[in-house]
N, CA, C and O of each residue as an XYZ file, in Angstrom:
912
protein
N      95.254     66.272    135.870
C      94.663     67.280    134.990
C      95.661     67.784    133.958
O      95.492     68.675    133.126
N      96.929     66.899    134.220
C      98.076     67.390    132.941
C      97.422     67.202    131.382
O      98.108     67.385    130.376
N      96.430     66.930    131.350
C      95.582     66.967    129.681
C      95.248     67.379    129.307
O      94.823     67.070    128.193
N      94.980     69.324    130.246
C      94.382     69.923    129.544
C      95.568     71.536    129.617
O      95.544     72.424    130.470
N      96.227     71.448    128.745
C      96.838     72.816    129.196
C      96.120     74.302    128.548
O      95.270     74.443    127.669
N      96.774     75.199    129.295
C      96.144     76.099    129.789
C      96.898     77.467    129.056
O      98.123     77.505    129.173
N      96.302     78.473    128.384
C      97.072     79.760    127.695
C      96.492     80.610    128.459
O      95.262     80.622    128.408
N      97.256     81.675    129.489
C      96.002     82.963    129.932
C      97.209     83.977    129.085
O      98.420     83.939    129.302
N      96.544     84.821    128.136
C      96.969     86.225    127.317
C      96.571     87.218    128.141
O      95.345     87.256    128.247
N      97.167     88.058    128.779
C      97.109     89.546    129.473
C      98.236     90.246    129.713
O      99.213     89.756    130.279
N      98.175     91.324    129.335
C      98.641     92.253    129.044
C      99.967     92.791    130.620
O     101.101     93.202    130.864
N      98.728     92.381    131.196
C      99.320     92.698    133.185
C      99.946     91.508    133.469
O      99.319     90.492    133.166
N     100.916     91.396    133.924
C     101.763     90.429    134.118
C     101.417     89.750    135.213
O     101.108     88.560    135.271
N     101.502     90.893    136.487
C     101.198     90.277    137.374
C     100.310     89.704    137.936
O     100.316     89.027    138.963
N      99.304     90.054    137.059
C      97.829     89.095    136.706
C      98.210     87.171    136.187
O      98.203     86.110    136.811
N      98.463     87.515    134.937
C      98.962     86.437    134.311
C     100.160     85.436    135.611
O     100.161     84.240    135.901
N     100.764     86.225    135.952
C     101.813     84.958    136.854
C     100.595     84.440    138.258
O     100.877     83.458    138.945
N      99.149     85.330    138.541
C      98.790     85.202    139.828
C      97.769     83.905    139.328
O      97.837     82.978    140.135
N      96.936     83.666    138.297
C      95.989     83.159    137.541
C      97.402     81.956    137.252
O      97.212     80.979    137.977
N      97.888     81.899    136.938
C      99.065     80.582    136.461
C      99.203     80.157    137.889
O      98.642     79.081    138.101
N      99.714     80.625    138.796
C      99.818     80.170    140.127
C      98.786     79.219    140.468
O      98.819     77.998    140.622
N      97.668     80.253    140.566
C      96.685     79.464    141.226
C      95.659     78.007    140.251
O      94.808     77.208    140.644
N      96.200     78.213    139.117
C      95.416     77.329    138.397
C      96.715     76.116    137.851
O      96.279     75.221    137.127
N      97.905     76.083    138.102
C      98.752     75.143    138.522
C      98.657     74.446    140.245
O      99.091     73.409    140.745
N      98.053     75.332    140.653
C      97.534     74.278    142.082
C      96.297     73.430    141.914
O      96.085     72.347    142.459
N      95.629     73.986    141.201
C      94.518     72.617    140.640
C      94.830     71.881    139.588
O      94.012     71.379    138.816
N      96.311     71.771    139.509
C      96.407     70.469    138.744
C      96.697     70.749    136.788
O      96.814     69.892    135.912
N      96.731     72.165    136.680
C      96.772     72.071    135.385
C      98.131     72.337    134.812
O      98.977     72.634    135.655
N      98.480     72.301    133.710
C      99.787     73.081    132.884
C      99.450     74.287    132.296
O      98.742     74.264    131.289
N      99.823     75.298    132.736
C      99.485     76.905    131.721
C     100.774     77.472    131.795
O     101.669     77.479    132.640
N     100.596     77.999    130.541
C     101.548     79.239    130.113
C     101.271     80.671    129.836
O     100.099     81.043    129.899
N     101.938     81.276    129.624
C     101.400     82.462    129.932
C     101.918     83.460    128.957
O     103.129     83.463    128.737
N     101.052     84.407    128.277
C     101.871     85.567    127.165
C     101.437     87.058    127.715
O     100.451     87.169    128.443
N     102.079     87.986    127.401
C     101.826     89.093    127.836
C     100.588     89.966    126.933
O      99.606     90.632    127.259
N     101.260     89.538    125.552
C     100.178     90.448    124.608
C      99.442     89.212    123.108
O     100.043     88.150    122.943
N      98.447     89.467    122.374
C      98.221     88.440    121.427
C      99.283     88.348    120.259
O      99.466     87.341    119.574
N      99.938     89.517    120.139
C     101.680     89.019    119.292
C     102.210     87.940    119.779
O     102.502     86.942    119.120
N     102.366     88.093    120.993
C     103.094     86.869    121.574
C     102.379     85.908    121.513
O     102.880     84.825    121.206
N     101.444     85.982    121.697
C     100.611     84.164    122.180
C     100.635     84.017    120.741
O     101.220     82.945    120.587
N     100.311     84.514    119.486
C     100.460     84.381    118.169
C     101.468     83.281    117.445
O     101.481     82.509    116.486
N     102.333     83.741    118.587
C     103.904     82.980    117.809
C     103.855     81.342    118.473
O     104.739     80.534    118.189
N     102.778     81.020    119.322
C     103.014     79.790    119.779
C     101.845     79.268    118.926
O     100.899     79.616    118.220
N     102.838     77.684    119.691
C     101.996     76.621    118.899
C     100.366     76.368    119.609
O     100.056     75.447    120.364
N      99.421     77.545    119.083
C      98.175     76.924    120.054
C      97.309     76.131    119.644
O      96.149     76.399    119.958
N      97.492     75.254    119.053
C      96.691     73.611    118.946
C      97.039     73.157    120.234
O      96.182     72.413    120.709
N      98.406     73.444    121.240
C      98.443     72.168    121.986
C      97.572     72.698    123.164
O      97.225     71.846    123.983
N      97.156     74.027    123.373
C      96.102     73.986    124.540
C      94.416     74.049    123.913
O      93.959     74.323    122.803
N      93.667     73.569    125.487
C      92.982     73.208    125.812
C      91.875     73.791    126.045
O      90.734     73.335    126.113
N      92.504     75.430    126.233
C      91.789     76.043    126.749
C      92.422     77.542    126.757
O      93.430     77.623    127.460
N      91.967     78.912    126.017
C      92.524     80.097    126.516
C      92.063     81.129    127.432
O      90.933     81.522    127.145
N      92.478     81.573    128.236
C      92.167     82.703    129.351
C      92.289     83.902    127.949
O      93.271     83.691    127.238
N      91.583     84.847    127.610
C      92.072     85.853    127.073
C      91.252     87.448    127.693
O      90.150     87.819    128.097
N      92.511     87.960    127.459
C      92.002     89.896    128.050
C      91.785     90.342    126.829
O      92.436     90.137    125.805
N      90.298     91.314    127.092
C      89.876     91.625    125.606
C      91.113     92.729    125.097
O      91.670     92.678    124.001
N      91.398     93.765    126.214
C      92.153     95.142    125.997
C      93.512     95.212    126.167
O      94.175     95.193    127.203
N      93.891     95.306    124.849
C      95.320     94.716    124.503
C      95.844     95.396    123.959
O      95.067     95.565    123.019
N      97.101     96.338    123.676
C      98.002     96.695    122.456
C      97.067     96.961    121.493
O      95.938     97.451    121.529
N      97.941     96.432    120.413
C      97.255     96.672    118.526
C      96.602     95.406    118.367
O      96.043     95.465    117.271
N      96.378     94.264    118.908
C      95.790     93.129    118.586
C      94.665     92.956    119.754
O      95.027     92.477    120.829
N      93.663     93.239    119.610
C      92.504     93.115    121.023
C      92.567     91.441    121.025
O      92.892     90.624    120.163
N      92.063     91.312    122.511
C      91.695     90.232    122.734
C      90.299     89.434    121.656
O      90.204     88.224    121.451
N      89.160     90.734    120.997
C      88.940     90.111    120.024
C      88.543     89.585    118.888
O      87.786     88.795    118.324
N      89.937     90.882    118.735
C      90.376     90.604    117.007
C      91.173     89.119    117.351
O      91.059     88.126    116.632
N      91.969     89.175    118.549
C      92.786     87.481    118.008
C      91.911     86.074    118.104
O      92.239     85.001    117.598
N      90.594     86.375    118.958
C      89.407     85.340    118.895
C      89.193     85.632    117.429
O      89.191     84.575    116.799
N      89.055     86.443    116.843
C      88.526     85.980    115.330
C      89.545     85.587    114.634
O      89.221     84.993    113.606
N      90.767     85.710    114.832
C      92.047     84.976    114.026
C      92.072     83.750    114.488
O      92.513     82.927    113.686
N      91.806     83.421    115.330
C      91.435     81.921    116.153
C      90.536     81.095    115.199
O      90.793     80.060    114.584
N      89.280     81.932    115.256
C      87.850     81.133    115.221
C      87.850     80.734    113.081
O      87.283     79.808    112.503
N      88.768     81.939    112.440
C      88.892     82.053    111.393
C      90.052     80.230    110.547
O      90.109     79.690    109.443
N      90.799     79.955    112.125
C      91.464     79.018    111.375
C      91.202     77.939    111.626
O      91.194     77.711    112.836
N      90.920     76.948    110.855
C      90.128     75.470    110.814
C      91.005     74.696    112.385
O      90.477     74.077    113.309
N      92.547     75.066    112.163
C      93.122     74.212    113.385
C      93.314     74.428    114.856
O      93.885     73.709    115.675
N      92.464     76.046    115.067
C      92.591     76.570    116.174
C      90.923     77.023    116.709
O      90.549     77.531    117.766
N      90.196     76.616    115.550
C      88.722     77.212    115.870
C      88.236     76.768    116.687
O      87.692     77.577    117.439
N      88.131     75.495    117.008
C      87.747     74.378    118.336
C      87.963     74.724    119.807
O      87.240     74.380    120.743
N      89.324     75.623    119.872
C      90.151     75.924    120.807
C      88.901     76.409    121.830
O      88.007     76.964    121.191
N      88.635     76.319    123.329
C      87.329     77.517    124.047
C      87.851     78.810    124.979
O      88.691     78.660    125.866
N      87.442     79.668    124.762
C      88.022     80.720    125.002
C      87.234     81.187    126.138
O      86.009     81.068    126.118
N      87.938     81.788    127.277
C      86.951     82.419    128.088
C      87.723     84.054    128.195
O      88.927     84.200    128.403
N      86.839     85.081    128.021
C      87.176     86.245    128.122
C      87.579     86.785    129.163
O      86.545     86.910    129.820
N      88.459     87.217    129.792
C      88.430     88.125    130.666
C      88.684     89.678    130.536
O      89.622     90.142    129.889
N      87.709     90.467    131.248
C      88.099     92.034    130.836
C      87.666     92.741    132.282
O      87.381     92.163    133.330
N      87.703     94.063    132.032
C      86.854     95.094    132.120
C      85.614     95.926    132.217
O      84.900     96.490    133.046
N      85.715     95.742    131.146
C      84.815     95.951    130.495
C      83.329     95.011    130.837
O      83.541     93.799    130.829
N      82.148     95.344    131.075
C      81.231     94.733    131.416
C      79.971     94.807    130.749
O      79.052     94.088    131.143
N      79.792     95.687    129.663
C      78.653     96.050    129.090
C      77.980     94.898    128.344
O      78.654     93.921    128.018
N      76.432     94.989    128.008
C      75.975     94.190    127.401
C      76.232     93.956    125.910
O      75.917     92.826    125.537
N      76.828     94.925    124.798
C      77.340     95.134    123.646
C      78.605     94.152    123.335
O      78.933     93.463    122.368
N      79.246     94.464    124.826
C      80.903     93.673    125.284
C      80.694     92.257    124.943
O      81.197     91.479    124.134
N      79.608     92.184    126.010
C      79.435     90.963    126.206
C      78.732     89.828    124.874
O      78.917     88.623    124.702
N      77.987     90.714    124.188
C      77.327     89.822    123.319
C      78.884     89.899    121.348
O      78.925     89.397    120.225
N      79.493     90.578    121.956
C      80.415     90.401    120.678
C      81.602     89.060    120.925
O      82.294     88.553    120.042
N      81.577     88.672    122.482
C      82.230     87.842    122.941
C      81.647     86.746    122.740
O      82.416     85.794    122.614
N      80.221     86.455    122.638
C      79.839     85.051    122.485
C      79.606     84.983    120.732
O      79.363     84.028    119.995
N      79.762     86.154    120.510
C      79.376     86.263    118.667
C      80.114     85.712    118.218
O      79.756     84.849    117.416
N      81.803     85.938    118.535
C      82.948     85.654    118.193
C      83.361     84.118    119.158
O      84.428     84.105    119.770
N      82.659     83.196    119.197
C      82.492     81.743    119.891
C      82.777     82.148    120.931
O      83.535     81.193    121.107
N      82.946     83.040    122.380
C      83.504     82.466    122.727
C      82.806     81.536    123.951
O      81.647     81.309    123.604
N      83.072     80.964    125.157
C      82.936     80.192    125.793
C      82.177     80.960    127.146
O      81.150     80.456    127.599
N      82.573     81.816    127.563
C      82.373     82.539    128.756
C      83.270     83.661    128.691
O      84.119     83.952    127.850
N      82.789     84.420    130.105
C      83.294     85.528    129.856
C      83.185     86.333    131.442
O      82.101     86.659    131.925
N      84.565     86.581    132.148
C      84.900     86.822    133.131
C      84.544     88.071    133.335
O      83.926     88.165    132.274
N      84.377     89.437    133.965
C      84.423     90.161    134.476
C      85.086     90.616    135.334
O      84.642     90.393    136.461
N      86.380     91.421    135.262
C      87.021     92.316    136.627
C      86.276     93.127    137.052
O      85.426     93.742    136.409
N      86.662     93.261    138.837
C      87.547     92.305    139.490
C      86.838     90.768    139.902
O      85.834     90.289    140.428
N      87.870     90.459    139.389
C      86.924     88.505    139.696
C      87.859     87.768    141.154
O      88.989     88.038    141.562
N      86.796     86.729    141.687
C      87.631     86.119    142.667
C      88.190     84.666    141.748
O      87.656     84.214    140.735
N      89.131     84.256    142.293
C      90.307     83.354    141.907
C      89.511     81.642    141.994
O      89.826     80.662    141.319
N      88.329     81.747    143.147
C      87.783     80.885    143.049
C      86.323     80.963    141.750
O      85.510     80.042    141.670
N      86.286     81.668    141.247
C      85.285     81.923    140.205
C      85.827     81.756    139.140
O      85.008     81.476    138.264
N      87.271     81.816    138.660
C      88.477     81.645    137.502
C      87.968     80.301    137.479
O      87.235     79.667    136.720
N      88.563     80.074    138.508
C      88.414     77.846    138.671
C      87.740     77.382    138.806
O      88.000     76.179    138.836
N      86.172     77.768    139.034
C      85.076     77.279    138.342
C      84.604     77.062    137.225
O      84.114     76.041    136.742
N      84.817     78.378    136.697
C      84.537     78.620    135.189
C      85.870     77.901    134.283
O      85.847     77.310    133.203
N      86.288     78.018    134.622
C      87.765     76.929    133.952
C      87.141     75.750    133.807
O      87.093     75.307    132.659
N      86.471     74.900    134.984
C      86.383     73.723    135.272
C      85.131     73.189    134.501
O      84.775     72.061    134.160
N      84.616     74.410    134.364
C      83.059     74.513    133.730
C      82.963     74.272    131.922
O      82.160     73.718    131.172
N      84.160     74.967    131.762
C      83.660     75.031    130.238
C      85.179     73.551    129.624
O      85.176     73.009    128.519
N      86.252     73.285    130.771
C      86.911     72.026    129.809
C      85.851     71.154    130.169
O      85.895     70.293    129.291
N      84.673     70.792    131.153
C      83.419     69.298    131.528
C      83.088     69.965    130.233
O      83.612     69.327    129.320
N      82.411     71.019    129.790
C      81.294     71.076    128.452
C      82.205     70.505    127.082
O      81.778     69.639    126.319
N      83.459     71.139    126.956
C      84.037     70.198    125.849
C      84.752     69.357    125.667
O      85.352     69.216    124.602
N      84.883     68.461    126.830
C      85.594     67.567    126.789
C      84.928     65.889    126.665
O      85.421     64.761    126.699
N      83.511     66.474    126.501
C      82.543     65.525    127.037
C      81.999     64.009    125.107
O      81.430     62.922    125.016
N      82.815     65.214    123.876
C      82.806     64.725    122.945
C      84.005     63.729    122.480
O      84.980     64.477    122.414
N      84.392     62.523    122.152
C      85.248     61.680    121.508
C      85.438     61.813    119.974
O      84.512     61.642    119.181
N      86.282     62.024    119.734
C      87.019     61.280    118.472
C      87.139     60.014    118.494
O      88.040     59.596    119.221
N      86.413     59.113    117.831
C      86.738     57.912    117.697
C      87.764     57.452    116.512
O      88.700     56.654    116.563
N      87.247     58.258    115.393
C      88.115     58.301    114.557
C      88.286     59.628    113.918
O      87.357     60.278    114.397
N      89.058     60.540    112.966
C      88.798     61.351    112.503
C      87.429     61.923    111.563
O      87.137     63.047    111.153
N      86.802     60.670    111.449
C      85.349     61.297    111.157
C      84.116     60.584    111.981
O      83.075     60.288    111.393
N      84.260     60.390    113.050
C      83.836     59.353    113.888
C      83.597     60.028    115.488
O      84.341     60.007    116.469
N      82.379     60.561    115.309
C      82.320     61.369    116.713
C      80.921     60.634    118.044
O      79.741     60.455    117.744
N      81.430     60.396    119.189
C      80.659     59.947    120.004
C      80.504     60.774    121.282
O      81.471     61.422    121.681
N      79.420     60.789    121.903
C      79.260     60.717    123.308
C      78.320     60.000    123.819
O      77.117     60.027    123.562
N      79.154     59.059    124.888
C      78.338     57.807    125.244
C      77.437     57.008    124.543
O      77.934     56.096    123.881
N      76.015     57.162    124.534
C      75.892     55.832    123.304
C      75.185     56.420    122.000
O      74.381     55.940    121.200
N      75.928     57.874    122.137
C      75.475     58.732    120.369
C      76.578     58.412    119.897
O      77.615     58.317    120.553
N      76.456     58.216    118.720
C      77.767     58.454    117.454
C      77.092     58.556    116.599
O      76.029     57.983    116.363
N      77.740     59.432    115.945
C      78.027     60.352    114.834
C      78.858     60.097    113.474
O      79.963     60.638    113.437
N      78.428     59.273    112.257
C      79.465     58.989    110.981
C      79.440     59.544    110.300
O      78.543     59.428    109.465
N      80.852     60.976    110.144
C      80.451     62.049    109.101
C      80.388     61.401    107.446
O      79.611     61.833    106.594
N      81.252     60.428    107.249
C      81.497     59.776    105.798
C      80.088     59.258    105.010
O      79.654     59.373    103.864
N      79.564     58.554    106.396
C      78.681     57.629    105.861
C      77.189     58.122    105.896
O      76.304     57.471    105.339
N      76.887     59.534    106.706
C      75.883     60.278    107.365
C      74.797     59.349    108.189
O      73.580     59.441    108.035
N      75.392     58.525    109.004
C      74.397     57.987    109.985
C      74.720     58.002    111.392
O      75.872     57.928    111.820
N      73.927     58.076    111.936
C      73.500     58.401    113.268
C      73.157     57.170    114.284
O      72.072     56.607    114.131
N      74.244     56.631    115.553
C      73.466     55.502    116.173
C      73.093     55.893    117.659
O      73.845     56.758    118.108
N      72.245     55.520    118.408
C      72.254     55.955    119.609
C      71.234     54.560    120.044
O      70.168     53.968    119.874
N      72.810     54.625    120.881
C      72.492     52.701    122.004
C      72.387     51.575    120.988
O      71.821     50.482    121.010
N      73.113     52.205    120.106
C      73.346     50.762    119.044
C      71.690     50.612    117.889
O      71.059     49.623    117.515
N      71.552     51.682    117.715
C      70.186     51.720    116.742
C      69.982     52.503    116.293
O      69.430     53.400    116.930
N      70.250     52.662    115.083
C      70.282     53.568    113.744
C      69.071     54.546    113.450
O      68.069     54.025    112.962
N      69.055     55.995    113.709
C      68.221     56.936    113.920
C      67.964     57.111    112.757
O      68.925     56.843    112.036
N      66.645     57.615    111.974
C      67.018     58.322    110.736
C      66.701     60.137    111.120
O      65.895     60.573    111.942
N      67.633     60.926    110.216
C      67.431     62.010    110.094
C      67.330     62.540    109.064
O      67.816     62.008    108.066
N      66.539     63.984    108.977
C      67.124     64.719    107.697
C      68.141     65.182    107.490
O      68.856     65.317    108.483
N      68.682     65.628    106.192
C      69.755     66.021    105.951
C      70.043     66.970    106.483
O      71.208     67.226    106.785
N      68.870     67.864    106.774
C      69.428     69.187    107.733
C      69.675     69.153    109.184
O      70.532     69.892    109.668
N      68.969     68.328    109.929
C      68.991     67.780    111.051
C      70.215     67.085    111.331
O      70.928     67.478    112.254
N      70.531     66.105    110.638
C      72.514     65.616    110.512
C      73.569     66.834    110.461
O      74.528     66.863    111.233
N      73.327     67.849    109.492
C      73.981     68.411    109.917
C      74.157     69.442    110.900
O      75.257     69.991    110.972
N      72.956     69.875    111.887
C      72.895     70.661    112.346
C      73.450     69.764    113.544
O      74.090     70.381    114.395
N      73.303     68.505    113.708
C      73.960     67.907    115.165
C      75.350     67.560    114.700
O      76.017     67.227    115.680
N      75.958     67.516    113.718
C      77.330     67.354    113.359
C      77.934     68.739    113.935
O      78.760     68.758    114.847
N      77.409     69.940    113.275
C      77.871     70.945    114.076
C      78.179     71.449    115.773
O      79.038     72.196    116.241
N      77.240     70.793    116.311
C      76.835     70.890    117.269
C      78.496     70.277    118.026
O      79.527     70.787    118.466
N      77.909     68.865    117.815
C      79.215     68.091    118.091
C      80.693     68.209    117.491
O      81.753     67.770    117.937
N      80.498     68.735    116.665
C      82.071     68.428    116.711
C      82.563     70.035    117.335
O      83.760     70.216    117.553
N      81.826     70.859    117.526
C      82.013     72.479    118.614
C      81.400     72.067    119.687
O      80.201     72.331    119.594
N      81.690     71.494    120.751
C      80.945     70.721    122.088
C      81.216     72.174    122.882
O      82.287     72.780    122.924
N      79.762     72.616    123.588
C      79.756     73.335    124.181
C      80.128     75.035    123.743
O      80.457     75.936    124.514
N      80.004     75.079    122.711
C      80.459     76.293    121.587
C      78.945     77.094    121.375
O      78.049     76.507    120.770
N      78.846     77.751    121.635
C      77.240     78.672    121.433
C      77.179     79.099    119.789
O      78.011     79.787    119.197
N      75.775     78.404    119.150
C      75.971     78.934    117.764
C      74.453     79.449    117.526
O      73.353     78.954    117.770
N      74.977     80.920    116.819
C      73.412     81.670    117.008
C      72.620     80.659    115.895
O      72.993     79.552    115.507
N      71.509     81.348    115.549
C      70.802     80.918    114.313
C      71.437     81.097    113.170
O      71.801     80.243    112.361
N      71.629     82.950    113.117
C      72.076     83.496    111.677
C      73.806     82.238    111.580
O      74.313     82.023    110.479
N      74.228     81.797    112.489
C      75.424     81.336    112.419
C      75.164     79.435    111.699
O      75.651     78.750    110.800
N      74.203     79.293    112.682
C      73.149     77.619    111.767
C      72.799     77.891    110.625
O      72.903     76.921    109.873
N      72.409     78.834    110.138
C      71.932     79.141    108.685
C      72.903     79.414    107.960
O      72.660     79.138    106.785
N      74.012     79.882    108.144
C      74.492     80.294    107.191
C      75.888     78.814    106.913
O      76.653     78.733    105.952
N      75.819     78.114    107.784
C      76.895     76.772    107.946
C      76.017     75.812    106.886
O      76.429     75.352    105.821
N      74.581     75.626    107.532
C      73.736     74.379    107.040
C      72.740     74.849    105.946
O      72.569     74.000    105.071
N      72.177     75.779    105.820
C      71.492     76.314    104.658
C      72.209     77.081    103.625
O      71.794     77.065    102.466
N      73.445     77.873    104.023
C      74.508     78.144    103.521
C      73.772     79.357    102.137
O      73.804     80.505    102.581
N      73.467     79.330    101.395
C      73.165     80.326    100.161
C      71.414     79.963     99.636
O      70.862     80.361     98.610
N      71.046     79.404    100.335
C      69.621     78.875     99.977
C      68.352     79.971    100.147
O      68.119     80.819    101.009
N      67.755     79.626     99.120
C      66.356     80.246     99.378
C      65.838     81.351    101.255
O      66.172     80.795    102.302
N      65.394     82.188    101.315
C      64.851     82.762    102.564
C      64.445     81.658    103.356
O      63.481     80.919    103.158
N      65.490     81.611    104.505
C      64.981     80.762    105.855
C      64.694     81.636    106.888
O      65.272     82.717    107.005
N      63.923     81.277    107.569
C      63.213     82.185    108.819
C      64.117     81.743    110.095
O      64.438     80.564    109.939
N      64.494     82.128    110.966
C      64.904     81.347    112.081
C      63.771     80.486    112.856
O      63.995     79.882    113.905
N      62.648     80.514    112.256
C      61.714     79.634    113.334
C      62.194     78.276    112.628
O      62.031     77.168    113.141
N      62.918     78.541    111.162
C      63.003     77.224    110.856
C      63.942     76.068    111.563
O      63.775     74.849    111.610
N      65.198     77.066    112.202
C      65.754     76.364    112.948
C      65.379     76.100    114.028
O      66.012     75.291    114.707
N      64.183     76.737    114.522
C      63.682     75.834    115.783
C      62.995     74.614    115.735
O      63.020     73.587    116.412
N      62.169     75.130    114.430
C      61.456     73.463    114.198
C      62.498     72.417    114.115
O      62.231     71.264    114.453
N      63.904     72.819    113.599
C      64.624     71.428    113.055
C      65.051     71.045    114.536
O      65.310     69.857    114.724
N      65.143     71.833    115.502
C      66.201     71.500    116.990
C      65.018     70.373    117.604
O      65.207     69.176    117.818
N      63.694     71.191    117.820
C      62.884     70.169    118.185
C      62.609     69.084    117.602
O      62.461     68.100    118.327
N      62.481     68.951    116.359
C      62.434     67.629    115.887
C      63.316     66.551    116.221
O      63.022     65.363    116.359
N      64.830     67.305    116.374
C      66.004     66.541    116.460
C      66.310     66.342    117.577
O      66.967     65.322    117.789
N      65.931     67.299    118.817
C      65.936     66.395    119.983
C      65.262     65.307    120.108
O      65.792     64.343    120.660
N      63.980     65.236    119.631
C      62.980     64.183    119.879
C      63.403     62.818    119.172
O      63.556     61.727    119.722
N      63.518     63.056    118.153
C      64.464     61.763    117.651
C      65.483     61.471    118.579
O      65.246     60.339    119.000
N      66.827     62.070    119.280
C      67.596     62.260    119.998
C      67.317     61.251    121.418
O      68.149     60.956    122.277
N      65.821     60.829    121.342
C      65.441     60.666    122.840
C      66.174     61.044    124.316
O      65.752     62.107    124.769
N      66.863     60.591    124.881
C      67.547     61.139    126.154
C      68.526     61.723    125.970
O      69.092     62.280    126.911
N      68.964     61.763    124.839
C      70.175     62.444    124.378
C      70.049     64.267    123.709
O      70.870     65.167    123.529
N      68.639     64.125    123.518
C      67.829     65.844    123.376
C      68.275     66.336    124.236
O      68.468     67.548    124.134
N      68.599     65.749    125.313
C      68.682     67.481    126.502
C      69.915     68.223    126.443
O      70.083     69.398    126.772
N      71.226     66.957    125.734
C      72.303     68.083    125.301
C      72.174     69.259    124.453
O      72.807     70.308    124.575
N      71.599     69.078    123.886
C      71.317     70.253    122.868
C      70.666     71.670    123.669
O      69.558     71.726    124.204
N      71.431     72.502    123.607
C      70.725     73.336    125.479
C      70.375     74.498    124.580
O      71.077     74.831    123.625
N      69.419     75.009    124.882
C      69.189     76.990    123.784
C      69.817     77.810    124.934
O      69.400     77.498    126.049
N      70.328     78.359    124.905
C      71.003     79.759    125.492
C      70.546     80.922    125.127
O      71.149     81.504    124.226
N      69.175     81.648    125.837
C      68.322     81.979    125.762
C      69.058     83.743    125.102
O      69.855     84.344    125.822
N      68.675     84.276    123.856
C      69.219     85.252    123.594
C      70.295     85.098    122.670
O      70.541     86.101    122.000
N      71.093     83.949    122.445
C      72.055     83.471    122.263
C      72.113     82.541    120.694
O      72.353     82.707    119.498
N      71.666     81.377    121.778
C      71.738     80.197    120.466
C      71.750     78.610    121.022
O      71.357     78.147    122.093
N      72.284     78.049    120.000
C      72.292     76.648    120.743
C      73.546     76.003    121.223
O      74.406     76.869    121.058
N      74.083     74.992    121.707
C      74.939     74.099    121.692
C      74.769     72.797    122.705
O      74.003     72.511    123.626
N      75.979     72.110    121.992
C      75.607     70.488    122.484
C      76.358     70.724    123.749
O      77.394     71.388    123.719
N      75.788     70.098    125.127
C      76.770     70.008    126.151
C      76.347     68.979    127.231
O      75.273     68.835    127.815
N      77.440     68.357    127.312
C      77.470     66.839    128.051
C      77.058     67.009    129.498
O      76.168     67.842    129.667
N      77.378     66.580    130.253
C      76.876     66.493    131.776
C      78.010     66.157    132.714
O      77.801     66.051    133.922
């Protein structure tokens, strides 16, 4: 499991060294920062995955998810929250701001390493084949050329439909509301309704054939692509 390393940001130390402990016994590499100044100063492209505490110093856990989500080379990164804090307000600014999941104290150690285990299967499940060249199993994805193959046979889509599964995929397992689809793929256009993005999901699973069921709605939420 040395492939996927591991950042937990908290403030409590002795949190951070107990969560590194136990998630270096299943096999992973993590490091560990006390506050988001610090984790700031590292290089975080090379993990995989961040543990972050929302309640922090002068930098919340997340204001630095939006300094994250804000930079093209760290936006990908999946974040799972951990806090306190438990409210439904909490909770829905955490998936607003991408993130992945979202822990609740006091948590058990075997629920860390589930949910760890849970969200690197959801994004790990997409390939780079090439830098514009995205697959899972027998979908691929050609951002250059805008075509679509699945099991070796060339789908057609609309233009909005391409891009709404380009998004999808290349954020594997990333929750994206509507207002967040609209404003990526319709971008400055004429009044869209959000039913419009439902019509396009259904259409595009169905084209999709067995490959529709990645596309999951997260009821309240939004959509995203996630492997099996």
């Amino acid at each position: 499991m040395n492939d996927y390393p591991i950042l937990v940001v908290d403030d409590e130390e002795d949190l951070c060294e107990i969560l590194k402990y136990n998630l270096e016994m299943e096999g992973y590499t993590v490091d560990t920062a006390n506050s988001a100044e610090e984790a700031l100063k590292l290089n975080l492209t090379h993990y995989r995955l961040l543990l972050l505490d929302v309640m922090m110093g002068e930098i919340s856990g997340f204001k630095m998810a939006s300094l994250l989500k804000k930079n093209p080379d760290t936006a990908q990164i999946p974040i799972i929250f951990i806090t306190a804090k438990d409210t439904e307000n909490d909770t829905l600014t955490g998936f607003n701001l991408g993130a992945d999941d979202y822990i609740s104290k006091p948590f058990s150690l075997k629920e860390v390493s589930a949910r760890v285990r849970a969200v690197l299967r959801r994004t790990s499940t997409v390939q780079s084949l090439t830098e514009d060249v995205l697959q899972y199993r027998g979908l691929t994805l050609n951002l250059p050329q805008k075509k679509v193959t699945i099991d070796g046979e060339e789908t057609s889509l609309t233009k909005k439909e391409f891009e709404i599964l380009a998004l999808l995929l290349q954020h594997p397992g990333r929750v994206f509301s509507r207002e967040d689809i609209l404003n990526r793929v319709w971008n400055d256009e004429v009044y869209v309704l959000d039913r419009t993005i439902d019509v396009n999901i259904t259409r595009l699973r169905k084209k999709m054939g067995t490959y529709g069921k990645q596309i999951v709605t997260r009821l309240g939420y939004g959509y995203c692509f996630e492997g099996e």
